[in-house]
C-alpha beads as a LAMMPS data file, in Angstrom:
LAMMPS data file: protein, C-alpha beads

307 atoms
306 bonds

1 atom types
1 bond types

-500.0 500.0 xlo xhi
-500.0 500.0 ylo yhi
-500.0 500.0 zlo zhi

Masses

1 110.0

Atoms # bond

1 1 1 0.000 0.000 0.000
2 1 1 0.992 3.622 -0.469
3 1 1 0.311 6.527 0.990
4 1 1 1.393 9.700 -0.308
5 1 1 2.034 13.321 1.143
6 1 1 2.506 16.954 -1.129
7 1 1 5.432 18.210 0.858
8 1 1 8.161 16.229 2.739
9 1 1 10.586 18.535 4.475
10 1 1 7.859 19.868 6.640
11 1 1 5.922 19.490 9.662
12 1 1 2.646 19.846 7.885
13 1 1 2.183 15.448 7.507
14 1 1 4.959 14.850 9.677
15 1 1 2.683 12.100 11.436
16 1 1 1.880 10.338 8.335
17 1 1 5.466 9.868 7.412
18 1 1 6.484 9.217 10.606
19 1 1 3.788 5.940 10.776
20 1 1 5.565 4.497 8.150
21 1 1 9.080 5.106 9.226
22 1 1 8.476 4.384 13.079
23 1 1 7.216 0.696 11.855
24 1 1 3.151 1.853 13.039
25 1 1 1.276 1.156 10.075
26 1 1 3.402 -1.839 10.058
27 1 1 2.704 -2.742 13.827
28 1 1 -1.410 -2.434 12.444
29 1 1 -0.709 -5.132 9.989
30 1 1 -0.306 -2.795 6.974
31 1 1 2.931 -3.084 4.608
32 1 1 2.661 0.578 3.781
33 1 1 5.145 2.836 1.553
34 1 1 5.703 6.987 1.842
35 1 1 5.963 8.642 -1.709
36 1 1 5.796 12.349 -2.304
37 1 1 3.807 13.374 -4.651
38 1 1 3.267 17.232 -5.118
39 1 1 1.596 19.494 -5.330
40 1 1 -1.951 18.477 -3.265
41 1 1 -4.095 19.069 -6.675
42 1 1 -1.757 16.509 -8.163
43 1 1 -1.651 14.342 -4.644
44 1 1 -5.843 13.959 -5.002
45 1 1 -5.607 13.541 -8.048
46 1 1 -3.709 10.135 -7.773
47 1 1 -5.878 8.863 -4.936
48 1 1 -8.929 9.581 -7.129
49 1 1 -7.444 7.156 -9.980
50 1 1 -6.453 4.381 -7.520
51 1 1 -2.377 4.567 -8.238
52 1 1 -2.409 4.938 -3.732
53 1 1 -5.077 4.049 -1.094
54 1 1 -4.128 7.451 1.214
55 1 1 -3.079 10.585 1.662
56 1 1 -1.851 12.541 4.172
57 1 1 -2.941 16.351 2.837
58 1 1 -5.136 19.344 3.561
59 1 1 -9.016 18.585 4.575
60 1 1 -10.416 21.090 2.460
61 1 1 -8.312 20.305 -0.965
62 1 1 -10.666 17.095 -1.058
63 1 1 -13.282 18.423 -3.681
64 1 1 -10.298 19.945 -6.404
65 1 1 -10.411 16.107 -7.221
66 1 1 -13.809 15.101 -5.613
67 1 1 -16.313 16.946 -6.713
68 1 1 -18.620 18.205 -3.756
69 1 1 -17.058 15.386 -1.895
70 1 1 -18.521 12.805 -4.272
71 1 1 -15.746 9.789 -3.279
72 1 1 -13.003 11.301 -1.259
73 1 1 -13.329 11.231 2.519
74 1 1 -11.584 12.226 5.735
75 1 1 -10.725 9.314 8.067
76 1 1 -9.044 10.954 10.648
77 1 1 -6.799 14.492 11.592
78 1 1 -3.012 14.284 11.810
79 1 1 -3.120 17.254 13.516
80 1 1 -5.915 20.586 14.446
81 1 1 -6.696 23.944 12.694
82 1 1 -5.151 25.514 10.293
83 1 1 -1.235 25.098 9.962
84 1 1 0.248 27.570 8.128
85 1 1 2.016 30.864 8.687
86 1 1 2.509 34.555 6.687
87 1 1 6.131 35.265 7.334
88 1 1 7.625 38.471 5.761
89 1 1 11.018 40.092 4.996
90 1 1 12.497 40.992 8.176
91 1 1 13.536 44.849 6.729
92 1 1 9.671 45.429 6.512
93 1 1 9.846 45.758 10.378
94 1 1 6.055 43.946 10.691
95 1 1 4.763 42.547 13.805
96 1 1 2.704 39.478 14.473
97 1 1 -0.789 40.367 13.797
98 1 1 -0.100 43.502 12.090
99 1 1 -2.411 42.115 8.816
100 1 1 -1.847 45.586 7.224
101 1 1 1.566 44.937 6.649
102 1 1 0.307 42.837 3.394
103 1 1 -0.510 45.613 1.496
104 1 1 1.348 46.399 -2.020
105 1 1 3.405 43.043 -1.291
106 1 1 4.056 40.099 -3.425
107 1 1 3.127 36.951 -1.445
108 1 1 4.870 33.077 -2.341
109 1 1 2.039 30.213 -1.709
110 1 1 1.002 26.932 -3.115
111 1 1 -2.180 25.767 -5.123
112 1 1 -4.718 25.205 -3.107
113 1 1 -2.796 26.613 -0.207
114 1 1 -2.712 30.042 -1.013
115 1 1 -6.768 29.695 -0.675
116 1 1 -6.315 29.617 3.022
117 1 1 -4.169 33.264 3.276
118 1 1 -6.190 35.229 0.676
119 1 1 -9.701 34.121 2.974
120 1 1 -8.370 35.222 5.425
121 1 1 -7.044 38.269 4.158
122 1 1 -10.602 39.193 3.460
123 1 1 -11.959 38.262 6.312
124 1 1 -9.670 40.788 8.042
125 1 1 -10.612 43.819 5.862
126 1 1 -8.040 43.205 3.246
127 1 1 -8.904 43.989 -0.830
128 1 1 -6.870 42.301 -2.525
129 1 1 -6.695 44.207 -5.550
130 1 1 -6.905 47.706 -4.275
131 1 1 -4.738 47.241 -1.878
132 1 1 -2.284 45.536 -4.425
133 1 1 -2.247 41.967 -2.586
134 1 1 -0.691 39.688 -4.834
135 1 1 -0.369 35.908 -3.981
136 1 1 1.124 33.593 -6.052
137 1 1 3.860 29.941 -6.315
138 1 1 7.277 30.696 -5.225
139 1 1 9.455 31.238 -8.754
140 1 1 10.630 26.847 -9.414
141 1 1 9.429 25.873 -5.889
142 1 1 8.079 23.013 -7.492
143 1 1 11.253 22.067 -9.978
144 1 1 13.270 18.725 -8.733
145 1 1 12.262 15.326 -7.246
146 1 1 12.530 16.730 -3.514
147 1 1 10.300 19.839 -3.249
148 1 1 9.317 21.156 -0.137
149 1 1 8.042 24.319 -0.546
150 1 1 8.215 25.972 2.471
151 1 1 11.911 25.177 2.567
152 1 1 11.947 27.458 -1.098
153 1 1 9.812 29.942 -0.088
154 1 1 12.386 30.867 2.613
155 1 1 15.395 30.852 -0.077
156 1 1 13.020 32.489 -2.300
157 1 1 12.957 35.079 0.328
158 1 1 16.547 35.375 1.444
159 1 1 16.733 36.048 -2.346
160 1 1 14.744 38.958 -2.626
161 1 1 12.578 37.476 -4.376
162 1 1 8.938 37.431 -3.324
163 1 1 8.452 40.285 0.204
164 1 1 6.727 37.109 2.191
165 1 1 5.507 33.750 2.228
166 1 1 2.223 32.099 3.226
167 1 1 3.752 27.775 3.926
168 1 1 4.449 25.610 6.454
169 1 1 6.327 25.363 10.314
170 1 1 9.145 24.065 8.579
171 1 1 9.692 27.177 6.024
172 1 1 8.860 29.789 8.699
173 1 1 11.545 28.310 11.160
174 1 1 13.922 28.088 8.858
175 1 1 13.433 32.068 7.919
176 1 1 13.171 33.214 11.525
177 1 1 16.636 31.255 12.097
178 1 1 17.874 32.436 9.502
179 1 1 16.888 36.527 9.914
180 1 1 15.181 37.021 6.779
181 1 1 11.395 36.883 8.224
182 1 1 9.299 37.214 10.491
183 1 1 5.989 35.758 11.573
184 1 1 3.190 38.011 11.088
185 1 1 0.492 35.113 10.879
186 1 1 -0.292 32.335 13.211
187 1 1 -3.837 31.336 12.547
188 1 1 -3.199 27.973 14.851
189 1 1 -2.371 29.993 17.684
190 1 1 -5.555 32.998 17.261
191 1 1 -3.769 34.931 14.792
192 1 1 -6.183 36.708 12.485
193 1 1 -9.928 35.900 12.025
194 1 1 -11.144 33.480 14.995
195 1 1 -12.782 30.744 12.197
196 1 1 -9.812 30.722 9.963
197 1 1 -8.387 28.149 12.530
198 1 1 -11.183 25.766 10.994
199 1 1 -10.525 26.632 7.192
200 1 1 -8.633 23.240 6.855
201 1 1 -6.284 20.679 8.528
202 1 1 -3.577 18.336 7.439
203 1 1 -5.640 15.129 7.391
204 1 1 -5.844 11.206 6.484
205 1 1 -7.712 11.274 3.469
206 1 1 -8.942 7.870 1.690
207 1 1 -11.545 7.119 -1.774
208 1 1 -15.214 5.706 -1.010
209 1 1 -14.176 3.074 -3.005
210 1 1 -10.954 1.982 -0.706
211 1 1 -13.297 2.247 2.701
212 1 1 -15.766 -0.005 0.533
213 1 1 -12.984 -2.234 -0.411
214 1 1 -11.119 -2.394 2.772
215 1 1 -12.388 -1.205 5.691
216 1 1 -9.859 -3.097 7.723
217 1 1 -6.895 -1.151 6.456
218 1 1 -8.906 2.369 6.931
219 1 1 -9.068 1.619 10.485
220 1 1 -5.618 0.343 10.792
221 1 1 -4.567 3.864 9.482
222 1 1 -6.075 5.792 11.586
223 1 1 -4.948 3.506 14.588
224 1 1 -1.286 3.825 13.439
225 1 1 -1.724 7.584 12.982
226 1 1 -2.927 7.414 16.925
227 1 1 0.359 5.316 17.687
228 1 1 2.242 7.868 16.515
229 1 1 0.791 10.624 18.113
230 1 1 1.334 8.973 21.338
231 1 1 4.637 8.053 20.236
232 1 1 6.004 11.437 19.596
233 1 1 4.075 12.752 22.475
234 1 1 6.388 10.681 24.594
235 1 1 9.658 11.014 22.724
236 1 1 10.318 13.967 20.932
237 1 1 13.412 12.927 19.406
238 1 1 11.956 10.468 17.213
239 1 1 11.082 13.547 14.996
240 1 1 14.814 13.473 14.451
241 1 1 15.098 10.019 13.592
242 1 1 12.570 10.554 10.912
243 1 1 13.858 13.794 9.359
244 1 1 17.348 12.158 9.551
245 1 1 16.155 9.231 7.293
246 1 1 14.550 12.063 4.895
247 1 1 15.557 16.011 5.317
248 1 1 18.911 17.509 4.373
249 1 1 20.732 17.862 7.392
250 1 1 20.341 21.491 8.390
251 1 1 16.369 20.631 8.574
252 1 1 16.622 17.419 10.349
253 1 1 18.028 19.269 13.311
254 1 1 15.287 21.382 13.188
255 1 1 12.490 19.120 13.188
256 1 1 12.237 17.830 16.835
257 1 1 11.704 21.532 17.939
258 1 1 8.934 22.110 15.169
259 1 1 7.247 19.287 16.087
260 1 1 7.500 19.716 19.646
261 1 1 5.109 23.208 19.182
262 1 1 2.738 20.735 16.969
263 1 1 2.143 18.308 19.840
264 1 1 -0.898 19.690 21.874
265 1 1 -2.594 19.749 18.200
266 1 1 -2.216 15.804 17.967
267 1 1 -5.700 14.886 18.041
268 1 1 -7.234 12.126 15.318
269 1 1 -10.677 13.798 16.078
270 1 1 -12.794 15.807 13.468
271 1 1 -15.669 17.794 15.102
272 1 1 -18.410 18.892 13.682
273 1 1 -17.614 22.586 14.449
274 1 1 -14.691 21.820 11.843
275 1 1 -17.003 20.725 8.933
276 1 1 -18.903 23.286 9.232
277 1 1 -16.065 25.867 9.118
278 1 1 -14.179 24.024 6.578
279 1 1 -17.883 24.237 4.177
280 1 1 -18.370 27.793 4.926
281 1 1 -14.670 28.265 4.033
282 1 1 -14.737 26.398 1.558
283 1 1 -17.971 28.110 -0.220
284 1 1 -16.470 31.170 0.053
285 1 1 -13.536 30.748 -2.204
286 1 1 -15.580 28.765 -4.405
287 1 1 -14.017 25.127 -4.141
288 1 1 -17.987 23.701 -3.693
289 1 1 -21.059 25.235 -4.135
290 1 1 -23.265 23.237 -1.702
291 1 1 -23.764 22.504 1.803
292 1 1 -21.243 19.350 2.917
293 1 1 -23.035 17.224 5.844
294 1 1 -20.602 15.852 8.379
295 1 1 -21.321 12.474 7.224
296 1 1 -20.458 13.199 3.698
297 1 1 -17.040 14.583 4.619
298 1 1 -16.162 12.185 7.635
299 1 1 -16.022 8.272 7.127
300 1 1 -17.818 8.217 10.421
301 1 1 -17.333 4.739 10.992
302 1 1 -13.636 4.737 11.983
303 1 1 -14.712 7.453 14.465
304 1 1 -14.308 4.750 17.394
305 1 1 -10.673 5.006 16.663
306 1 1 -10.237 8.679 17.184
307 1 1 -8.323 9.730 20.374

Bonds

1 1 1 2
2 1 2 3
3 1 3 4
4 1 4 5
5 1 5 6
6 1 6 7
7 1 7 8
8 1 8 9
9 1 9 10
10 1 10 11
11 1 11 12
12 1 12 13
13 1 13 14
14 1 14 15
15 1 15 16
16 1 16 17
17 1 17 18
18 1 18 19
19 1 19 20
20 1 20 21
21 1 21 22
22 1 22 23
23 1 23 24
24 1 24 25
25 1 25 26
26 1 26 27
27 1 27 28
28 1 28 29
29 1 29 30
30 1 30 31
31 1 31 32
32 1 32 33
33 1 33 34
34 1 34 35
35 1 35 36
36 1 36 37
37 1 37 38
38 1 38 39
39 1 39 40
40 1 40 41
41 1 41 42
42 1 42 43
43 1 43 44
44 1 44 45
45 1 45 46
46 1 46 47
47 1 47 48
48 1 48 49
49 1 49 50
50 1 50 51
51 1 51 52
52 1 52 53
53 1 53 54
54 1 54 55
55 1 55 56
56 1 56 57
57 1 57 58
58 1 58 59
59 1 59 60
60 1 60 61
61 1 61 62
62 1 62 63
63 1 63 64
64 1 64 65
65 1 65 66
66 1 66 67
67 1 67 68
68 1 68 69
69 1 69 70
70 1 70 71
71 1 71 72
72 1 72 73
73 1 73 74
74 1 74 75
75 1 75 76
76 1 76 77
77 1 77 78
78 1 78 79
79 1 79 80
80 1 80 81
81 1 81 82
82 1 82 83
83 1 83 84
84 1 84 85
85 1 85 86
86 1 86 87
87 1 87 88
88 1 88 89
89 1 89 90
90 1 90 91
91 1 91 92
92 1 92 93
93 1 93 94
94 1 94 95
95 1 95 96
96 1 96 97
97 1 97 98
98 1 98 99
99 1 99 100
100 1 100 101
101 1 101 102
102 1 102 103
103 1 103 104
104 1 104 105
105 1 105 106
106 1 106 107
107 1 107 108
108 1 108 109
109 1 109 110
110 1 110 111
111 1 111 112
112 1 112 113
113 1 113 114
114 1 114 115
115 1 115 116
116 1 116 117
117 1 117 118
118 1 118 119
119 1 119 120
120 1 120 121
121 1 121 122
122 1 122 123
123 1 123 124
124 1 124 125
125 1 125 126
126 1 126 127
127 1 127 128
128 1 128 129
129 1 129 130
130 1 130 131
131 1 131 132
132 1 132 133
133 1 133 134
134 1 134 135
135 1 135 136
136 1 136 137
137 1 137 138
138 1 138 139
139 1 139 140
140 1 140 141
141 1 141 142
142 1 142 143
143 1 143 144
144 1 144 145
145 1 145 146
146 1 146 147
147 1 147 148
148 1 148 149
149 1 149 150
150 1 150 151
151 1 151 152
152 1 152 153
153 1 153 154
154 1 154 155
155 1 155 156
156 1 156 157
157 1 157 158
158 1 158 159
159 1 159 160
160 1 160 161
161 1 161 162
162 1 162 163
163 1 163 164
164 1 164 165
165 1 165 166
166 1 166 167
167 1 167 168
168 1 168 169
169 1 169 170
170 1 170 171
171 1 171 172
172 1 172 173
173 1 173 174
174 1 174 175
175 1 175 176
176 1 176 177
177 1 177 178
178 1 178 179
179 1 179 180
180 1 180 181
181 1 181 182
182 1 182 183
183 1 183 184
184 1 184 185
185 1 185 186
186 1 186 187
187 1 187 188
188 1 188 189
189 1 189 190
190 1 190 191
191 1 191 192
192 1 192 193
193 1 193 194
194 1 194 195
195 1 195 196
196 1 196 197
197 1 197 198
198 1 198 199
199 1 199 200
200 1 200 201
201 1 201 202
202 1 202 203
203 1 203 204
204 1 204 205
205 1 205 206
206 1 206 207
207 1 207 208
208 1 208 209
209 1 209 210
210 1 210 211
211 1 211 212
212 1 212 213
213 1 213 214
214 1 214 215
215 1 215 216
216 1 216 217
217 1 217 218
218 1 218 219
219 1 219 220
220 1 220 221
221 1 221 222
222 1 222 223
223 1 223 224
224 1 224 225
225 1 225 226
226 1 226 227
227 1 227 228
228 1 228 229
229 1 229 230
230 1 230 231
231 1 231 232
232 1 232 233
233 1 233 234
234 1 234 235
235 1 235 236
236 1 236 237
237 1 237 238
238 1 238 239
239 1 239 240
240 1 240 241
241 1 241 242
242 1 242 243
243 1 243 244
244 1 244 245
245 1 245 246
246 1 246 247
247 1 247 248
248 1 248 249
249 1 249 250
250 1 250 251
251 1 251 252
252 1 252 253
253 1 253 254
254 1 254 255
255 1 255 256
256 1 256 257
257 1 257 258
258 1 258 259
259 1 259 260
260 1 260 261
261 1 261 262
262 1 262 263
263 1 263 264
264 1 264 265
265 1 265 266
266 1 266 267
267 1 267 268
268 1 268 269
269 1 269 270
270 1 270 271
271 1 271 272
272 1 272 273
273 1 273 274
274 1 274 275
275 1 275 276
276 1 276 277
277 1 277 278
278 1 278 279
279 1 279 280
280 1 280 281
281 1 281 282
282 1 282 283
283 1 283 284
284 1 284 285
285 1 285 286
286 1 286 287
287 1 287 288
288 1 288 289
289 1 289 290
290 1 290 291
291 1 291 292
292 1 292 293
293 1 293 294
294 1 294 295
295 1 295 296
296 1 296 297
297 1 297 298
298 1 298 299
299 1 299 300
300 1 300 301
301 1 301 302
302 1 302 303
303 1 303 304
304 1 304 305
305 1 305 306
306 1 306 307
């Protein structure tokens, strides 16, 4: 089996690689092999035409290739709210929460990602256009085998070549280390508007048709995604062990203390309260058009296994 995550060198699936290199999916009885696959669009995309049976991605990317959630459901969370953060050029002198700082800046983010910032942008009072927002991919943050684009963004910064970026834990530590950025956006931790933190989450996402086919390995998933919760929980440093088997060195040693800040969002549950802001979220920017039940989203019937 295979399951496949949209960015590597990053905190944002970290506990859906980590099942498979900590031996937990195995441990559940499931032989089960990590591939990258980027970006999410593409990662979907994949599931939806059987080549994997999951993915470890964002909740509310499920409909670019499941229609109003015709086929594609969430099994489980890898992790709570919203996980992404705006960090821009340190010379701009912005402070965390200062939204305003956005304006007449050039913005690096991902398909499907950059859905998240300009919602909430809005939300906060931002026009886009008038106030000459513009958000777009990082310049070749998605050229070689091993993309991670956080990791670019930050270069891409350093570089001078985009004022800020809108990407993962692992991208905004490395620019804060570094002394190129700074975080101006923490939606996890209350930053901006108060239901951006249920826009999305990074997820364990499955097909209808692999729940119908085996609903023995969909609970075995989310069981080893559990496992490793608790397993990191109680040993921090085997976030190193992971990253050591897959990051370049300079972001394996950050890893541990990425993860570390993650931990008290290591919950397999999805509420209610998160469908519904996910829908309304996702209505918004126009990814559905309907009203998404919590039933339609949610495979409810590997619930029992959330912790």
């Amino acid at each position: 089996m295979k399951i496949a995550i949209p960015d590597l060198i990053s905190n944002s699936y970290f506990p859906a690689a980590a099942a498979v290199e900590l031996g937990m999916f195995k441990d559940e009885g499931l032989d089960m092999e990590l591939e990258l696959i980027f970006p999410v669009n593409r990662t979907l995309e994949v599931l939806r035409d059987g080549e994997i049976e999951f993915v470890g991605g964002s909740a509310h990317s499920i409909p670019h290739a499941f229609p109003e959630w015709s086929g594609g459901k969430l099994l489980a969370s890898l992790a709570q709210g919203m996980y992404w953060f705006l960090i821009l050029k340190t010379e701009l002198g912005a402070k965390q929460g200062d939204i305003e700082a956005v304006k007449g800046l050039n913005i690096g983010a991902a398909p499907l990602v950059d859905l998240g910032l300009k919602q909430l942008l809005i939300e906060a009072g931002i026009d886009l256009e008038a106030d000459k927002v513009n958000i777009a991919p990082v310049p070749g943050a998605f050229q070689g085998d091993n993309v991670n684009f956080g990791v670019a963004a930050a270069k891409a910064l350093e570089e001078g070549k985009i004022d800020g970026f809108w990407a993962n834990g692992m991208g905004a530590e490395v620019a804060l280390r570094r002394g190129v950025g700074t975080m101006v956006i923490d939606a996890r931790r209350g930053d901006g508007p108060p239901n951006a933190f249920n826009y999305t989450m990074p997820a364990l996402i499955t097909s209808q048709a692999m729940i119908d086919d085996d609903p023995e390995a969909c609970g075995a998933a989310v069981r080893a995604i559990n496992k490793t919760h608790d397993a990191l929980k109680n040993n921090i440093e085997l976030a190193t062990e992971v990253g050591q088997k897959h990051f370049p060195e300079a972001e394996a040693k950050l890893i541990a203390d990425v993860i570390k800040r993650d931990l008290p969002y290591y919950s397999t549950v999805i509420s209610e309260d998160f469908v519904r802001g996910m829908n309304a979220f996702q209505k918004a920017v126009g990814i559905v058009k309907n009203d998404v039940s919590y039933e339609q989203a949610v495979s409810l019937d590997f619930s029992k296994y959330w912790k």
